[in-house]
N, C-alpha and C positions, 0 to 999 in steps of 0.2 A: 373346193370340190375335190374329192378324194377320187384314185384311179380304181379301179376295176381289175383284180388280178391277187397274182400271190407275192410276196418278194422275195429277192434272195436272203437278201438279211436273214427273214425270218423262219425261212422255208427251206429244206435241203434239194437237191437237183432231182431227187425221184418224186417226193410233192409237189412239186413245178411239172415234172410232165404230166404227173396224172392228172393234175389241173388243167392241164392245155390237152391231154386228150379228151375229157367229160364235155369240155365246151369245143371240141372242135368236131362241125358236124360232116366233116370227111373223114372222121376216125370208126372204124368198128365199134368200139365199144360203146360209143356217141349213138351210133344209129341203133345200135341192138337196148340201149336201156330204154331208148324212147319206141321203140318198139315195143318194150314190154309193157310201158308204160300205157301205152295205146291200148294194149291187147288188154289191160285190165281194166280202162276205162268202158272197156267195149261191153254190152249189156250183153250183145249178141253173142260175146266169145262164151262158148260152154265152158273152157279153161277157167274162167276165172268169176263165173255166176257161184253167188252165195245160195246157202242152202235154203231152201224157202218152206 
């Protein structure tokens, strides 16, 4: 079974943060991607309805 993550070996210390802030959902930019993510999931968001 393989871990879940980045390592140091392979990864420098600023690829390791950004990987621990993407997944960490007390980070800002955690909640604002999946926020936008939402917002374009949204049929209802005018923002982001295709052109019909």
């Amino acid at each position: 079974m393989s871990k879940n993550g980045v390592s140091g070996k392979t990864h420098t210390t600023q690829q390791i943060n950004h990987y621990s802030n993407q997944n960490n959902p007390n980070n800002s930019a955690h909640r604002a991607n999946n926020n936008n993510h939402s917002n374009q999931l949204n049929p209802n968001n005018s923002n982001y309805q295709r052109n019909k």
